[in-house]
C-alpha positions as CSV (number, residue, x, y, z in Angstrom):
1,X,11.7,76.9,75.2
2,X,12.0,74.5,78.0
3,X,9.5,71.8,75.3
4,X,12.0,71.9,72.6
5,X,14.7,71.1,75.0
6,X,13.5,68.2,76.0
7,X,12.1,67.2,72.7
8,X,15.4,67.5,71.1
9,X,17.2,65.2,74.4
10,X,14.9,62.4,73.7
11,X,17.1,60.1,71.6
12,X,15.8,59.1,68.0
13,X,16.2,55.7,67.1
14,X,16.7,55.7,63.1
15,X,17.9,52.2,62.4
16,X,16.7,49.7,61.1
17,X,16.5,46.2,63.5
18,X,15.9,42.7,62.1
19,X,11.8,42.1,62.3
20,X,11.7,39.8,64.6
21,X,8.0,38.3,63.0
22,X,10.8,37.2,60.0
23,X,12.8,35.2,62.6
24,X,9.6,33.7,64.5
25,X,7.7,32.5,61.6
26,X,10.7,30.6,60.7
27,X,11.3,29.1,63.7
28,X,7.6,28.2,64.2
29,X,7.7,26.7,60.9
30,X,10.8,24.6,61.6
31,X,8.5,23.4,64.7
32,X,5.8,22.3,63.0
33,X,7.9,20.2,60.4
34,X,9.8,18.2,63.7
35,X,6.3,18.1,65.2
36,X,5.1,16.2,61.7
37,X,8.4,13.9,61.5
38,X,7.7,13.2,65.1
39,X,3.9,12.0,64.6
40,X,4.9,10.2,61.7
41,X,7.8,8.1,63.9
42,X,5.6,7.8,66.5
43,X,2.8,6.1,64.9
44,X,5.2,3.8,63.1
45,X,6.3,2.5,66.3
46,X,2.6,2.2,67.5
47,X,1.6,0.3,64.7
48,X,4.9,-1.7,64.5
49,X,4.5,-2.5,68.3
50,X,0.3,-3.6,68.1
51,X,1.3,-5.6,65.3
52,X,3.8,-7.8,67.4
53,X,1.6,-8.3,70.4
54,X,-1.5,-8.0,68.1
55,X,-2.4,-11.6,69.3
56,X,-1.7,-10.9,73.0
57,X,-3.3,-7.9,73.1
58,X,-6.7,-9.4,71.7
59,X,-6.3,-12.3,74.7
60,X,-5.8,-10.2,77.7
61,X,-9.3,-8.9,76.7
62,X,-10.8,-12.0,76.2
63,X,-14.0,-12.4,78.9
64,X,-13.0,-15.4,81.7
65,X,-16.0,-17.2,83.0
66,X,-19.0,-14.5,82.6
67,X,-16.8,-11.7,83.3
């Protein structure tokens, strides 16, 4: 008798909560599309930037005197 007591005091949880796997795969997918735009701005500025200083980039590796 003493079982079904405390069976019957454990409380039972019958709703339903939001799946938080729904709410996670979104957000990580929302991540991944910022991370993309980011890489995409970022390489534009990289390229943008060598382009400018293309010329002095290419003479601050030139070899001096048998260097």
């Amino acid at each position: 008798m003493a079982q079904q007591k405390s069976n019957n005091a454990k409380p039972r949880h019958t709703e339903q909560v939001e799946q938080p796997n729904s709410r996670t795969s979104e957000v990580s997918k929302k991540g991944e599309e910022l991370k993309e735009e980011l890489d995409k701005l970022l390489e534009e500025i990289i390229d943008d930037i060598l382009e400018e200083n293309a010329e002095e980039f290419v003479a601050s590796y030139v070899q001096r005197g048998g260097e």
